[in-house]
C-alpha positions in Angstrom: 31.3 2.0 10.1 27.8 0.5 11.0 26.2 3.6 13.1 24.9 2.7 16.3 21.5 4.5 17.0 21.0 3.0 20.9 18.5 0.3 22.3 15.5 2.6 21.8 15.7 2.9 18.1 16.2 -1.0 18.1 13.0 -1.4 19.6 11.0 1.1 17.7 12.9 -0.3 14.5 11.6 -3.9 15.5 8.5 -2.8 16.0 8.1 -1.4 12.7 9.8 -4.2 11.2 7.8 -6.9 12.5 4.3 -5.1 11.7 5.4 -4.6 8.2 6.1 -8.1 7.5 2.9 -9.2 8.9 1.1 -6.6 6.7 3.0 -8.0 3.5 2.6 -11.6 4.8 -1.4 -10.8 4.5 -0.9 -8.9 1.2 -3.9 -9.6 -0.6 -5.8 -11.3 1.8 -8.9 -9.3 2.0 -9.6 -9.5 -1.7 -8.9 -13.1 -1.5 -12.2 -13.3 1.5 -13.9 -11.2 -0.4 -14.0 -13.0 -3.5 -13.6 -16.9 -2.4 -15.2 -16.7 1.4 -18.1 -14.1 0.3 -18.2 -14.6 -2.9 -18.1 -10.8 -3.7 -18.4 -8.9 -7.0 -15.6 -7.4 -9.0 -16.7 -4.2 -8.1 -16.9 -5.1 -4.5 -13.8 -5.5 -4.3 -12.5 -2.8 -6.0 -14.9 -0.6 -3.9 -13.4 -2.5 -0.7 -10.2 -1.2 -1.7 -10.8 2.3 -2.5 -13.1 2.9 0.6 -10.7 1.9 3.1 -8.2 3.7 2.3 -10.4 7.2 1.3 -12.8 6.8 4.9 -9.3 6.0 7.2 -8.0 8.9 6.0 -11.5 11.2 6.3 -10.9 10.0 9.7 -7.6 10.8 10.2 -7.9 14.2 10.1 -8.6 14.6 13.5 -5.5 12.5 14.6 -3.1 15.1 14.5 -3.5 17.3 16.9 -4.8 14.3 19.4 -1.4 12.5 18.3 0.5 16.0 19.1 -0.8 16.4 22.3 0.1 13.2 24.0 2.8 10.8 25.3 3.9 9.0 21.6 4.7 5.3 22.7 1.2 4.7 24.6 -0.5 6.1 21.2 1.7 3.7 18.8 0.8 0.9 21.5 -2.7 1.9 21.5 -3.0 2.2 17.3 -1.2 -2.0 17.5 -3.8 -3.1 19.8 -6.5 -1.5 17.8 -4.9 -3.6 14.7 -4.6 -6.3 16.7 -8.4 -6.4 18.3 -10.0 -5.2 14.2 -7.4 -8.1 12.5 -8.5 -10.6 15.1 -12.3 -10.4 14.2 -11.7 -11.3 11.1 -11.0 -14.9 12.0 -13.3 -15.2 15.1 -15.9 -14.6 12.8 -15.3 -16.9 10.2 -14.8 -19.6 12.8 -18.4 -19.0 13.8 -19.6 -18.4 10.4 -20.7 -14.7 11.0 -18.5 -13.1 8.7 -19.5 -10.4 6.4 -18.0 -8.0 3.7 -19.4 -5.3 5.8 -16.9 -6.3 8.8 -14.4 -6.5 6.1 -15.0 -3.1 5.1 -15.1 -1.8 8.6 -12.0 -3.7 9.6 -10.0 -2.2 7.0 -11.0 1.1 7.9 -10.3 1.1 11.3 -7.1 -0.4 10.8 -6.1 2.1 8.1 -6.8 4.7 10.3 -5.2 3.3 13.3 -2.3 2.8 10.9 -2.0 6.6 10.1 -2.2 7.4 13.7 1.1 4.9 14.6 3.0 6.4 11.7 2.3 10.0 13.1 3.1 8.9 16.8 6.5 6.7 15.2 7.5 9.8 13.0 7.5 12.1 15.8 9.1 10.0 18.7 11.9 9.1 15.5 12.7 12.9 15.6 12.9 13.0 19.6 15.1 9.8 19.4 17.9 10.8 16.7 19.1 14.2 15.3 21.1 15.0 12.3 23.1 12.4 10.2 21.3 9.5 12.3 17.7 10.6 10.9 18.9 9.9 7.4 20.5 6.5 8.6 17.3 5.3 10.1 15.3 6.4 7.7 17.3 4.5 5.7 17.0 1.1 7.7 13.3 2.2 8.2 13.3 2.3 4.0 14.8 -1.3 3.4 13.4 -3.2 6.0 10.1 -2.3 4.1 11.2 -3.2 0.6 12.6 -6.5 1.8 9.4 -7.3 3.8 7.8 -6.1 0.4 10.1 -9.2 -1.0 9.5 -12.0 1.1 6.2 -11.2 3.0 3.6 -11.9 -0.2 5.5 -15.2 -1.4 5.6 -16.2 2.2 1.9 -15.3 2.3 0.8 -16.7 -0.7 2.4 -20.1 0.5 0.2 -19.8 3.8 -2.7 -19.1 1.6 -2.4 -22.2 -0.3 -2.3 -24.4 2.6 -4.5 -23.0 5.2 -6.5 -20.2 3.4 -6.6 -16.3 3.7 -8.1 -16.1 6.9 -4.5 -17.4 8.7 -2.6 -14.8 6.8 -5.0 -12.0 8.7 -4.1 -14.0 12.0 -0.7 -14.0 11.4 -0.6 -9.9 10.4 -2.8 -9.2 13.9 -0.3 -11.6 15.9 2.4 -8.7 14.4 1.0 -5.8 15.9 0.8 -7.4 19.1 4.0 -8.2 18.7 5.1 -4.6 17.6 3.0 -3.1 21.1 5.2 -5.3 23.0 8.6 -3.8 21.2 7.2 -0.4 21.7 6.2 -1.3 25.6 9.9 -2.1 26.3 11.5 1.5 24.6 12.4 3.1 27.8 13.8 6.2 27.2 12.1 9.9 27.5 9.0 10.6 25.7 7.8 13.7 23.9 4.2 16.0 23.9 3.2 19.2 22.9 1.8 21.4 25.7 -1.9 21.1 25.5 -2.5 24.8 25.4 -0.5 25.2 22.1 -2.4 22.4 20.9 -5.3 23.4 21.3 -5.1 26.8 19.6 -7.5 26.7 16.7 -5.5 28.0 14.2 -2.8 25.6 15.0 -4.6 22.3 15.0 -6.2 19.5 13.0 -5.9 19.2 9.0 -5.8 23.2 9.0 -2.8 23.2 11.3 -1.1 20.2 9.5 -1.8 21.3 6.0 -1.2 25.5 6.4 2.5 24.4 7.7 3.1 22.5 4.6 2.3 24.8 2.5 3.9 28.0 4.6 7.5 26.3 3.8 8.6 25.8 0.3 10.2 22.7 0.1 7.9 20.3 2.1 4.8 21.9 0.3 6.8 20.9 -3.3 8.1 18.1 -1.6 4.4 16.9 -0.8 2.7 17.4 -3.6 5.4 15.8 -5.6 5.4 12.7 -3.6 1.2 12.9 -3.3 1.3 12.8 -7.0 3.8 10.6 -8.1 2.8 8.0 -5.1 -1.0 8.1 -6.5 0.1 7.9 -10.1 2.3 4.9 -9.5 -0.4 2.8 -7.2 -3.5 3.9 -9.7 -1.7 1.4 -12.1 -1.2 -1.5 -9.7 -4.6 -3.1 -10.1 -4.3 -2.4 -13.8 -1.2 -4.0 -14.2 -2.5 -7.0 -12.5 -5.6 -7.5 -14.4 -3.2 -6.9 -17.6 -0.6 -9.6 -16.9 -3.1 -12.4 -14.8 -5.7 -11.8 -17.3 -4.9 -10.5 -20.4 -1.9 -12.2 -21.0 -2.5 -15.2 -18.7 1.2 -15.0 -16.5 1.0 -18.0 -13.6 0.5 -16.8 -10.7 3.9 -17.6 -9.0 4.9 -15.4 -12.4 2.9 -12.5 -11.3 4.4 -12.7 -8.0 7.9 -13.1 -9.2 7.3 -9.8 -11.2 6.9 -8.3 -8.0 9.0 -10.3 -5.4 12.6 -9.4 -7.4 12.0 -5.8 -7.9 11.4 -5.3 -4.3 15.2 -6.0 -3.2 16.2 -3.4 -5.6 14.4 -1.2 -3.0 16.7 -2.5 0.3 19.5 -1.8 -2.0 19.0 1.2 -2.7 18.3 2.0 0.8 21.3 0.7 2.0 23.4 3.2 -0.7 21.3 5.9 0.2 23.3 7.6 3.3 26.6 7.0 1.2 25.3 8.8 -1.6 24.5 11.7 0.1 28.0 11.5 2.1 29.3 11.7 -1.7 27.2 13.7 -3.7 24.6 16.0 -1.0 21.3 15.5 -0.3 20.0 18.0 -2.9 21.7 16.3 -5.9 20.9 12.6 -4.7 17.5 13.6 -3.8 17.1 15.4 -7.9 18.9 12.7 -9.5 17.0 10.1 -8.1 13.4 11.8 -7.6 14.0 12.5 -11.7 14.7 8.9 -12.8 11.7 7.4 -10.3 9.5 9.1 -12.6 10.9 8.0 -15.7 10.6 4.3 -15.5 7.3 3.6 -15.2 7.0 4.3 -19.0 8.5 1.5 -19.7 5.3 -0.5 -18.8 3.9 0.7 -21.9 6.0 -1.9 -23.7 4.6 -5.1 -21.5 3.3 -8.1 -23.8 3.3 -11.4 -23.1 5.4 -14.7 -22.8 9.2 -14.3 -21.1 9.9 -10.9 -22.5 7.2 -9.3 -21.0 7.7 -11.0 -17.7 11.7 -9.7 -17.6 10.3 -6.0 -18.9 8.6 -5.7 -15.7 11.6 -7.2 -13.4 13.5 -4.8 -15.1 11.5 -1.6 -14.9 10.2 -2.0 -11.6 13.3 -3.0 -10.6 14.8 0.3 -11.4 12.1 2.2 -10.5 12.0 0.8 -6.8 15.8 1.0 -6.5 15.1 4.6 -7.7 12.6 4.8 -4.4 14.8 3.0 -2.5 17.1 5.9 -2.5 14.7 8.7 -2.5 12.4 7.8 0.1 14.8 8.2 3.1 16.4 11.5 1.7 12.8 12.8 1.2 11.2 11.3 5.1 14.6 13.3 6.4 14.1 16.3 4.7 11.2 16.3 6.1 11.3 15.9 9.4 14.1 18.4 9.5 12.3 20.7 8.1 9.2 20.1 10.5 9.6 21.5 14.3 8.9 18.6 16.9 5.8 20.3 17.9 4.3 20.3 14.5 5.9 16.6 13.6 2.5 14.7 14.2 0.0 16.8 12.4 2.0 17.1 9.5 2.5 13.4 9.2 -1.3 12.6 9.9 -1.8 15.5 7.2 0.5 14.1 4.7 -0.6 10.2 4.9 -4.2 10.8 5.1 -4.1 13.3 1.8 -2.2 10.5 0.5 -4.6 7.6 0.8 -7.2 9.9 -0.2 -5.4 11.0 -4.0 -4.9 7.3 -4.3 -8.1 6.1 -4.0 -9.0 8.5 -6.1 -6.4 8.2 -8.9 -7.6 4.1 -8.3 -11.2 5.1 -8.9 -10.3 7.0 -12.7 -7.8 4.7 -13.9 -9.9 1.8 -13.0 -13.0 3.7 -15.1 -10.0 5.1 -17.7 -9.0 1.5 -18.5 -13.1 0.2 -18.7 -12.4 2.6 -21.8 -9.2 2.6 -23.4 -8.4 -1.0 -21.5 -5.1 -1.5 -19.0 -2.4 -0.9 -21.4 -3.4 2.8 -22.6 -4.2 3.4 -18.7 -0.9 2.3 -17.7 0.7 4.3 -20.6 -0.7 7.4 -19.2 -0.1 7.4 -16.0 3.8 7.3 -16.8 3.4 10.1 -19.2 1.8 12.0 -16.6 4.8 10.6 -14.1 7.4 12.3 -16.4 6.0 16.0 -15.6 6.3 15.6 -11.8 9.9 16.1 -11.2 9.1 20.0 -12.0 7.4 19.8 -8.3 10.9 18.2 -7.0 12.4 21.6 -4.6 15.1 23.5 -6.5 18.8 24.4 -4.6 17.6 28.0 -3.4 14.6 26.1 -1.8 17.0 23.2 0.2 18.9 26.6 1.1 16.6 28.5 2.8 16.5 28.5 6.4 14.3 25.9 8.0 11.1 27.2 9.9 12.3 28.0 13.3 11.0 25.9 16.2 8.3 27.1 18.0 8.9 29.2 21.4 8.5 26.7 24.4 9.5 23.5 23.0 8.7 20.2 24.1 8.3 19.1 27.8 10.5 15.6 28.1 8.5 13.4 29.5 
């Protein structure tokens, strides 16, 4: 039977919904300005890449104890219309021929960081919505909407980019989070914020606060460095792969995308098994068993050439791989916010994403210099060896066992 998780969820689920396809409807689009609009060096763009995601999460450092603090909706509608005013500028100023790769940089850090902010804010009002079983099942809607956005967003996008050019793709993923504010704006339940004396106890705030609770409890501090680790690992390879299959081996571009479009459903799928698995088998062995073979597949990029064969390789390992993260993912988000009280839910979120972005721009950084050496393939062959140790960071049984960190004294005011 289809759970029913109540017309606030709905909302919040809609609003992450329709944000996410407008970010995968833009996939791409800044390198795309960058290069054809500005006329911007390889390097540029790489750099582009790497710095927004390593300055947004410098910045967001200081977002978890300001998220903690405060009301959670007007933050997540605050973070969209921040989106919505940075994504917007993008356009005006090409319209008036003003546009610079400096704005683009600047753009994508603000919205990175606004980004960070909403998922803190979401994260935390999620746990103040729902409670037991019904975190895992939204977790799990929250995990296949993305994958199927992830599906149909960049072939949707890449269509609007042939016919009206890169800049309408950045409209179109602004004109989202405006659309997501309002979704948020109607949620009408309670809301949920820490008193602000306890937040503002110095040894309790900021990335001190976030990270010293992760690593106090066992199973979110194996938890996050496993995920940190596999979750750079994976993305380090993604520009490599592309430069491997566009330009060593010469795939079409509607190839390249296909490569990536198919796999993606694999994802929704195995969100949609994931809370039945569990039902079956527990969280801890689904969680193992499928945290074990996520790390396996990527080795099987190593044997990528060219022509059809190499094309159905990488439908078939990604495909297994995703499906893989399509199960994991909402078993691990759950764990986590079980294991997290509410007044500590926003810091360690903040924490978690922004350590996140910052590994993978790094891991984006080496690779890209690793594969100036050795070239893509060796690169890419790496990085899954390296994958294949991470599942020694997975929690063991006696670790999902122990007692969760008790909730601190005073709770959280409804609000």
């Amino acid at each position: 039977m289809r759970a029913r998780l109540g017309r606030d969820f709905g909302l919040l689920w809609s609003a992450y919904a329709v944000s996410t396809y407008g970010t995968w409807i833009a996939f791409g689009a800044f390198p795309l300005i960058a290069v054809r609009v500005l006329h911007a060096s390889a390097f540029a763009v790489a750099f582009l890449e790497a710095a927004g995601l390593a300055v947004a999460a410098v910045v967001a450092f200081s977002l978890g104890p300001w998220v903690e603090h405060r009301a959670k909706r007007p933050v997540m509608i605050a973070a969209d219309l921040v989106r919505f005013a940075a994504m917007t500028s993008l356009p005006l100023a090409y319209a008036v021929g003003v546009l610079t790769y400096a704005q683009l940089l600047v753009v994508s850090v603000v919205s990175g960081t606004a980004g960070i902010a909403f998922t803190a804010a979401s994260g935390a009002h999620l746990k103040h919505l729902l409670h037991g079983e019904h975190l895992l099942v939204a977790n799990g809607r929250f995990e296949g909407t993305s994958w199927v956005a992830t599906a149909a967003g960049p072939p949707l996008g890449g269509a609007l980019v042939g016919l009206l050019g890169p800049v309408v793709t950045v409209m179109a993923d602004a004109l989202s989070y405006l659309l997501s504010a309002l979704a948020v704006l109607r949620i009408r339940g309670s809301d949920v914020a820490v008193r602000r004396e306890r937040a503002g106890d110095p040894r309790r705030s900021g990335l001190p606060g976030g990270w010293r609770f992760i690593l106090s409890d066992r199973v979110l501090r194996r938890l996050f460095l496993n995920s940190v680790l596999v979750g750079g690992l994976i993305m380090a390879t993604a520009p490599l792969l592309a430069v491997l299959l566009l330009d060593r081996y010469h795939y079409p571009a509607w190839q390249y995308g296909l490569a990536f479009g198919v796999p993606a459903l694999g994802g929704f799928v195995g969100a949609r098994l994931s809370p039945r698995l569990v039902n079956r088998y527990g969280r801890y062995r689904v969680m193992i068993v499928s945290g074990r073979l996520r790390a396996l597949f990527p080795l099987g990029l190593a044997f990528v050439g060219p022509g059809a064969a190499g094309l159905l390789t990488v439908i078939v390992v990604e495909g297994l791989l995703i499906t893989c993260m399509g199960v994991f993912n909402p078993v691990h988000a759950t764990e986590r916010l079980r294991r997290t009280p509410a007044d500590h839910t926003a810091r360690v979120l903040a924490t978690w994403s922004a350590v996140g972005k910052l590994v993978q721009a790094s891991l984006m950084v080496g690779w890209g210099l690793l594969a100036t050496l050795t070239g893509p393939l060796t690169a890419i062959t790496l990085s899954g060896v390296l994958l294949l140790a991470t599942p020694l960071l997975l929690p063991t049984r006696a670790d999902m066992s122990a007692p969760r960190p008790a909730e601190a004294p005073g709770g959280l005011p409804a609000l």
